[in-house]
Backbone bond lengths (Angstrom), bond angles and torsions (degrees), N, CA, C in turn:
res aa  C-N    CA-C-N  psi(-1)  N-CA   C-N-CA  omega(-1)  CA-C   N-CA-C  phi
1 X - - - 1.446 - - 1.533 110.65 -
2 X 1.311 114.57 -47.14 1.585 117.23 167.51 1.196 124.04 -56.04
3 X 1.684 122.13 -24.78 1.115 121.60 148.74 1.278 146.77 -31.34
4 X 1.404 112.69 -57.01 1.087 157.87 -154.46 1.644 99.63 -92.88
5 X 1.219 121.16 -53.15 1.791 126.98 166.60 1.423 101.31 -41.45
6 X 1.677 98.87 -79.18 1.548 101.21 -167.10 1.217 117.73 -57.65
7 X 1.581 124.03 -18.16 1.605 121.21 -179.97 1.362 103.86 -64.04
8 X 1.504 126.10 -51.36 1.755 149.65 -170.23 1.586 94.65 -61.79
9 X 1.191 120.68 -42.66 1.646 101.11 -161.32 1.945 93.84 -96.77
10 X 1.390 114.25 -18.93 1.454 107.94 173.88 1.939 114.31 -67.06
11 X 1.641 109.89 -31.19 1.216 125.18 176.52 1.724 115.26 -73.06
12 X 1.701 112.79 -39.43 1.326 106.84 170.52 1.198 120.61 -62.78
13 X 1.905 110.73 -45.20 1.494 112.66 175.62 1.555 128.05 -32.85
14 X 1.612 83.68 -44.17 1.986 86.63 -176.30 0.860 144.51 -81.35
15 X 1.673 81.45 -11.26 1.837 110.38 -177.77 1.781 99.99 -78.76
16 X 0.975 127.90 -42.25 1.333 138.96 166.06 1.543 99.21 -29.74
17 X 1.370 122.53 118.16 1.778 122.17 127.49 0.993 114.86 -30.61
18 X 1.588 100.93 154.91 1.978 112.69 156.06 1.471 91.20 -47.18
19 X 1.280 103.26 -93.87 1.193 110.43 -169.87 1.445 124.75 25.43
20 X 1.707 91.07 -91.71 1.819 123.35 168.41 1.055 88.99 -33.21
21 X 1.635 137.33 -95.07 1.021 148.74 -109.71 1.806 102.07 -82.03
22 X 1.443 123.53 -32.33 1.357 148.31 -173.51 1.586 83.54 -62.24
23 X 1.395 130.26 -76.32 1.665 162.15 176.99 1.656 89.75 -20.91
24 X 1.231 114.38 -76.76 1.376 111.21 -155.39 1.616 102.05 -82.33
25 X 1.561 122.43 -11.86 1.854 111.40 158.58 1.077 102.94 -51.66
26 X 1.751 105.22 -65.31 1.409 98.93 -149.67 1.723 113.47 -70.01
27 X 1.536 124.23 -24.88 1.218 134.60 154.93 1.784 118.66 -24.51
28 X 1.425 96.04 -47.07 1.630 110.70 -170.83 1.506 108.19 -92.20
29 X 1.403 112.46 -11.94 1.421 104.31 168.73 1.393 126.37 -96.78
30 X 1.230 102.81 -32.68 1.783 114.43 166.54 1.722 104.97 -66.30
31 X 1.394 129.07 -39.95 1.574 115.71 153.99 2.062 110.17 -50.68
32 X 0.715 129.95 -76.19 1.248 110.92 163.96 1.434 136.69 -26.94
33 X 1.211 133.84 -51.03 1.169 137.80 170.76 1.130 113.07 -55.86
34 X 1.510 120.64 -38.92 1.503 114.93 -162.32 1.767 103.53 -99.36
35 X 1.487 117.61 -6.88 1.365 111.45 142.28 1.620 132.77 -53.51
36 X 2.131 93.82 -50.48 1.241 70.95 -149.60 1.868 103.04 -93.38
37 X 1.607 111.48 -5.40 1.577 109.01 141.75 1.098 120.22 -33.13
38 X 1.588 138.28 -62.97 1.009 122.96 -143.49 1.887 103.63 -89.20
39 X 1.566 123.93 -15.80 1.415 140.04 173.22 1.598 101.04 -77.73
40 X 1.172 127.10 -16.86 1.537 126.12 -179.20 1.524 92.54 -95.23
41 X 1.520 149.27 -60.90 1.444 147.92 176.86 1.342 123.54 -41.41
42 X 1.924 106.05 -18.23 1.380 106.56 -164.23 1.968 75.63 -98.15
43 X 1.169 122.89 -78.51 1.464 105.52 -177.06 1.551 113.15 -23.98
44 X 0.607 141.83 -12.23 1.689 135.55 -169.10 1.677 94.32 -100.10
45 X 1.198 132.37 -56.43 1.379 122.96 158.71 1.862 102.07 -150.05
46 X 0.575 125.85 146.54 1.470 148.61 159.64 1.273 137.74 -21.35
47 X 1.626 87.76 -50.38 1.508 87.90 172.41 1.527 123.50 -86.11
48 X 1.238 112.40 0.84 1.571 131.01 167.14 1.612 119.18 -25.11
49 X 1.567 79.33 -52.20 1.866 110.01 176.83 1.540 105.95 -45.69
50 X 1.042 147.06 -68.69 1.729 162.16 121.66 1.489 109.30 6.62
51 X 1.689 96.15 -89.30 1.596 105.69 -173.19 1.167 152.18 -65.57
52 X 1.782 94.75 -16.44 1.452 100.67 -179.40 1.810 97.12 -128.37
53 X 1.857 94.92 151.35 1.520 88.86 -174.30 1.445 98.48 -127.48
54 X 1.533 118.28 149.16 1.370 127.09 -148.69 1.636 110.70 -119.05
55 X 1.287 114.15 93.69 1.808 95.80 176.45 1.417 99.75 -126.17
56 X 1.405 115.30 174.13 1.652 128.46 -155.25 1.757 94.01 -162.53
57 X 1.397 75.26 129.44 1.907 105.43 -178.95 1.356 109.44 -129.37
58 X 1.499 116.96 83.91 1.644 119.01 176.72 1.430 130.75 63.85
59 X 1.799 82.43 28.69 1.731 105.89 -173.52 1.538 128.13 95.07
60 X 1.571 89.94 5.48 1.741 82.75 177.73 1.388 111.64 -131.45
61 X 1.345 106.10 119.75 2.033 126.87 -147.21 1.457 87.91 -79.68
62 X 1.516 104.94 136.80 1.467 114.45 151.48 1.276 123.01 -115.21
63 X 1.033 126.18 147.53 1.701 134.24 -153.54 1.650 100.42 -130.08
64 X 0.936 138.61 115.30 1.520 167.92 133.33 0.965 131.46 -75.66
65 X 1.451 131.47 141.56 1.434 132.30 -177.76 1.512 112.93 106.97
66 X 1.272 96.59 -169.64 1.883 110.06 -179.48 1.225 119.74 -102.61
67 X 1.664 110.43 148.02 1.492 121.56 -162.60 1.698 102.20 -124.87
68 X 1.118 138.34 132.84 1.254 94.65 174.80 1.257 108.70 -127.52
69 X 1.332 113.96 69.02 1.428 132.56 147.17 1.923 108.69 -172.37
70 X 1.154 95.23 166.00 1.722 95.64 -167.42 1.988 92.12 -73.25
71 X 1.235 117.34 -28.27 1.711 122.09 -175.16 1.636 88.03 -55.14
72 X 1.227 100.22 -86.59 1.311 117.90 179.50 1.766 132.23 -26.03
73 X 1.221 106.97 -28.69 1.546 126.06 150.26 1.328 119.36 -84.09
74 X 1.503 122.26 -29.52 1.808 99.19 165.70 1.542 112.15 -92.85
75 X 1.266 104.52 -14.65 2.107 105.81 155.11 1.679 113.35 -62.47
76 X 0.764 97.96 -24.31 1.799 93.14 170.49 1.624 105.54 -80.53
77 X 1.339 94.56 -73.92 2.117 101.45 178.25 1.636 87.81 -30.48
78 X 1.568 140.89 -112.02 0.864 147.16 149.32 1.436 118.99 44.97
79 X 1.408 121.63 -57.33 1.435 134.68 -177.50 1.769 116.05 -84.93
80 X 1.723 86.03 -46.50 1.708 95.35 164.80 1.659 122.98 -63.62
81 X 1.038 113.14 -48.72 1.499 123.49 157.63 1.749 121.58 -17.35
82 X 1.470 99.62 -62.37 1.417 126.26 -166.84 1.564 106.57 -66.74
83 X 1.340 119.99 -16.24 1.154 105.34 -155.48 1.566 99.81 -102.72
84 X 1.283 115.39 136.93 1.635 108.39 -167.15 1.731 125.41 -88.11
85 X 1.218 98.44 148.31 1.576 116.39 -147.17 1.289 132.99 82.50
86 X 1.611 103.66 19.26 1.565 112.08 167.02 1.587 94.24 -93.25
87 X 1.927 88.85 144.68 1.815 83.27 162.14 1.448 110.23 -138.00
88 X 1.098 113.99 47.91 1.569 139.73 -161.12 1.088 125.91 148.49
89 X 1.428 105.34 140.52 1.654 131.03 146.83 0.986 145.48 -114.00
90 X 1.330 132.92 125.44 1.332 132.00 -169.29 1.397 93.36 -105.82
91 X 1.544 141.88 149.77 1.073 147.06 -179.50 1.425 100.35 -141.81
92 X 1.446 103.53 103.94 1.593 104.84 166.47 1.771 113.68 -128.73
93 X 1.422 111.91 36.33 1.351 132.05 123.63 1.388 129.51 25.90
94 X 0.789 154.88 75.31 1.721 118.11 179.27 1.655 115.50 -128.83
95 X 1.135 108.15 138.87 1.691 126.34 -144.81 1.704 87.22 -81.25
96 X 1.650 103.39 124.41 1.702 97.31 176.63 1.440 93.12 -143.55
97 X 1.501 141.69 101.20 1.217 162.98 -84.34 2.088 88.37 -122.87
98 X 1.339 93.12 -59.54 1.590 120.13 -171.33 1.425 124.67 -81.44
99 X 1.876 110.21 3.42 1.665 127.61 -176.88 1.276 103.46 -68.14
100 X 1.332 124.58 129.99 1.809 124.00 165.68 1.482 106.99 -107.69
101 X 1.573 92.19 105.90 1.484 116.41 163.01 1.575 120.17 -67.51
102 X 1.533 111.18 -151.63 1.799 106.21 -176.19 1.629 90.30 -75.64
103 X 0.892 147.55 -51.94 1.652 135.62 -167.08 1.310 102.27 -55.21
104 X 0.933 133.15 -20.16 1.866 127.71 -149.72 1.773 83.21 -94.16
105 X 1.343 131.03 -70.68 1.295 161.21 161.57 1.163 102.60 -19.47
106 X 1.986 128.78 -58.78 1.264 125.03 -172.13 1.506 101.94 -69.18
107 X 1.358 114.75 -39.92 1.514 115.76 -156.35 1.803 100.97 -66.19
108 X 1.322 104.95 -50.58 1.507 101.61 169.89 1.418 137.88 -64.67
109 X 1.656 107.11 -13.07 1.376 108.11 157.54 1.937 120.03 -80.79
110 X 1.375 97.66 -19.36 1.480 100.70 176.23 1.650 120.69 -72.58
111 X 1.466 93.73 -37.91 1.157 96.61 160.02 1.436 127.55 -47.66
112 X 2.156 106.55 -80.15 1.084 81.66 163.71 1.453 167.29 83.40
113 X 1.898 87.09 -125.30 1.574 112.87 -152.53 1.386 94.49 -107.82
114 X 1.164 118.09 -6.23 1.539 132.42 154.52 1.461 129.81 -68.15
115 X 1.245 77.40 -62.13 2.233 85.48 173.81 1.687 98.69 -53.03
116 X 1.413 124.13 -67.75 1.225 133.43 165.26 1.532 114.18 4.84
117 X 1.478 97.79 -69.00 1.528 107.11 -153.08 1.779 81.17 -89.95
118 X 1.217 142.94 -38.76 1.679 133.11 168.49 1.580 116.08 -27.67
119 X 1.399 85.67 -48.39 1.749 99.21 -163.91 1.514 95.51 -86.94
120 X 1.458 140.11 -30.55 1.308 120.63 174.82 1.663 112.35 -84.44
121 X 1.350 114.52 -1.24 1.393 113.88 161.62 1.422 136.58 -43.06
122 X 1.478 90.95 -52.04 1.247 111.45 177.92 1.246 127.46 -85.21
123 X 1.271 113.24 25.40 1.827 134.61 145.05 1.353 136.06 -166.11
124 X 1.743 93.80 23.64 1.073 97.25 -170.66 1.594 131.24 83.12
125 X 1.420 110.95 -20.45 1.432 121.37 168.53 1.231 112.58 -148.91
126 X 1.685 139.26 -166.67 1.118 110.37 122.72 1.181 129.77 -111.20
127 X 1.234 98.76 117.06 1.304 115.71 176.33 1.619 116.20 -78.26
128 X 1.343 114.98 -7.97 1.369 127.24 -167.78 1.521 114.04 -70.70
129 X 1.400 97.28 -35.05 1.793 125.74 -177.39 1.818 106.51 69.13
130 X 1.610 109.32 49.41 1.430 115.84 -173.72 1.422 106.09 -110.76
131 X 1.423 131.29 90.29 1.209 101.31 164.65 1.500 127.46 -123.56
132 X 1.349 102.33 167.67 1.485 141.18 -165.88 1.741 114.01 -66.07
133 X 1.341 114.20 107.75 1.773 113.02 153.41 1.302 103.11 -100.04
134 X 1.522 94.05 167.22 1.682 107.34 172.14 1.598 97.15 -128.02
135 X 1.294 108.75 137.46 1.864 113.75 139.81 1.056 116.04 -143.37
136 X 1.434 102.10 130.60 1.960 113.69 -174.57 1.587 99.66 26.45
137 X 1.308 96.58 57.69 2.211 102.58 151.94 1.380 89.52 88.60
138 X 1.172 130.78 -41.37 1.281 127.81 -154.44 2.235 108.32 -77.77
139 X 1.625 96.41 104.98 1.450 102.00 -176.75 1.561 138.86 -88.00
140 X 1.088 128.82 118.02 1.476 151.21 -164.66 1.166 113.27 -82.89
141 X 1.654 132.45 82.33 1.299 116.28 176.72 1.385 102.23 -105.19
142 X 1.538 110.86 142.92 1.534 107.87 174.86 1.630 88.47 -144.16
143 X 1.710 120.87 156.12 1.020 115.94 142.22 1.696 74.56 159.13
144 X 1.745 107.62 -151.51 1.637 96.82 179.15 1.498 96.21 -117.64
145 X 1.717 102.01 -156.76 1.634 121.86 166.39 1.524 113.62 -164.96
146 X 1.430 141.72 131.26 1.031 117.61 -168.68 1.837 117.00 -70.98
147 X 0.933 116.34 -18.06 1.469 123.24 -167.81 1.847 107.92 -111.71
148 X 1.309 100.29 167.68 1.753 101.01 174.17 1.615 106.44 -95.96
149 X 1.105 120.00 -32.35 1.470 136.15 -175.56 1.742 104.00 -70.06
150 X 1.076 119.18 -15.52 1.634 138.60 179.88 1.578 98.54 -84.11
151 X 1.389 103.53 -69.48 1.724 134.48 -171.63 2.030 88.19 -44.85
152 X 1.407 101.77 -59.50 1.466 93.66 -140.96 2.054 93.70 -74.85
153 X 1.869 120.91 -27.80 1.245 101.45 -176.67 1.379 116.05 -79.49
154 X 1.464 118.62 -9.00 1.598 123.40 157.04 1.586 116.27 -23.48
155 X 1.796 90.68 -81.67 0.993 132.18 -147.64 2.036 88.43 -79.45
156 X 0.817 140.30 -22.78 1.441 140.26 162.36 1.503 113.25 -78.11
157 X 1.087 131.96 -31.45 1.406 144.08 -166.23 1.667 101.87 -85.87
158 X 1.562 98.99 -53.03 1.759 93.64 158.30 1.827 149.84 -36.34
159 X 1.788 79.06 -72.77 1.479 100.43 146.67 1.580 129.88 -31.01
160 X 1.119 116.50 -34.51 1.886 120.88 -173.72 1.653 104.71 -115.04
161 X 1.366 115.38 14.49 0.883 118.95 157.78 1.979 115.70 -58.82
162 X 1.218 122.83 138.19 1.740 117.76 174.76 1.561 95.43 -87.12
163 X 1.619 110.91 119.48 1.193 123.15 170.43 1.510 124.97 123.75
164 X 1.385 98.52 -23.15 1.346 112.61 164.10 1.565 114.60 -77.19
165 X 1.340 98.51 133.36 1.675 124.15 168.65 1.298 119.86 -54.78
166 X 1.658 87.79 -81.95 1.441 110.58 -165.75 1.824 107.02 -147.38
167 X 1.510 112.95 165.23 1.342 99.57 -173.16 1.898 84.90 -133.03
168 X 1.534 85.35 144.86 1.482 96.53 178.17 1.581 90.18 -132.29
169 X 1.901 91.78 100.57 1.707 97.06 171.27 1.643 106.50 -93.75
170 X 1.677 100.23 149.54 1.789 106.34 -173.12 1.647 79.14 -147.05
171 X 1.806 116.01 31.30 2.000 101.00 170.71 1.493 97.97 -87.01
172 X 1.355 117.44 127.55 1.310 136.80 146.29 1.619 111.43 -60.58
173 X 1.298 110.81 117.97 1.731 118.15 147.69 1.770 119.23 -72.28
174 X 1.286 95.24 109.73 1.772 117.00 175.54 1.453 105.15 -115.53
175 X 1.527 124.04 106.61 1.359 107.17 167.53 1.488 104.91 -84.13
């Protein structure tokens, strides 16, 4: 049976033109490049992975997406550059100061998982049925509590959380 593979793919090969055959190198190398561009952008920062998007046309990388600083966009050009068998860059980039990449995203899930465990402090669970969003620091409590004296050490215990912004309470008191 292994025979028979390598006989079939030695018979397609030949059947192939230059042409073809030129087409699907260079096809298979611009898939490469634009891997291993886009694994060199994420070392450079992280959120690369997200923000910037990577395609390659006969070796010459184009770069898309958000930077969020003009440094930080010629560290990308810069990184793509470096990587060999590029023979161009096009950088169409664009610098957006206030974009939340994977850090922006992690930090607000860390958060969070913080408020979380604040608010189940204060009985051990929650039993309160209040829960917590994050965006960029900024905290979302909604749900209820039967008491105000419940409501208000929540809602203080949050607040002194390190990392929190601001608190946007929406807990209803239901006894």
């Amino acid at each position: 049976m292994k025979r028979t593979w390598v006989l079939l793919a030695a018979v397609t090969t030949a059947a192939c033109s230059a042409p073809q055959q030129q087409s699907a190198q260079t096809s298979a190398q611009d898939t490469y490049l634009t891997t291993a561009v886009a694994a060199k952008l994420a070392s450079v920062d992280v959120d690369a992975a997200t923000a910037v998007h990577v395609s390659v046309d006969r070796g010459i990388v184009s770069l898309s997406g958000q930077a969020h600083t003009v440094d930080e966009r010629a560290k990308y050009e810069d990184a793509a550059r470096s990587v060999g068998g590029v023979k161009g860059v096009r950088d169409d980039l664009v610098v957006q100061p206030g974009f939340k990449g994977l850090r922006g995203h992690a930090a607000d899930a860390q958060l969070t998982v913080r408020v979380s465990a604040a608010i189940a402090s204060q009985a051990g669970g929650n039993v309160f049925h209040v829960t917590p969003s994050v965006n960029d620091g900024v905290v979302t409590l909604d749900g209820s509590v039967p008491k105000r004296s419940v409501h208000d050490t929540i809602v203080d215990s949050v607040r002194h959380l390190s990392g929190v912004k601001a608190v946007i309470d929406r807990i209803q008191i239901r006894p």
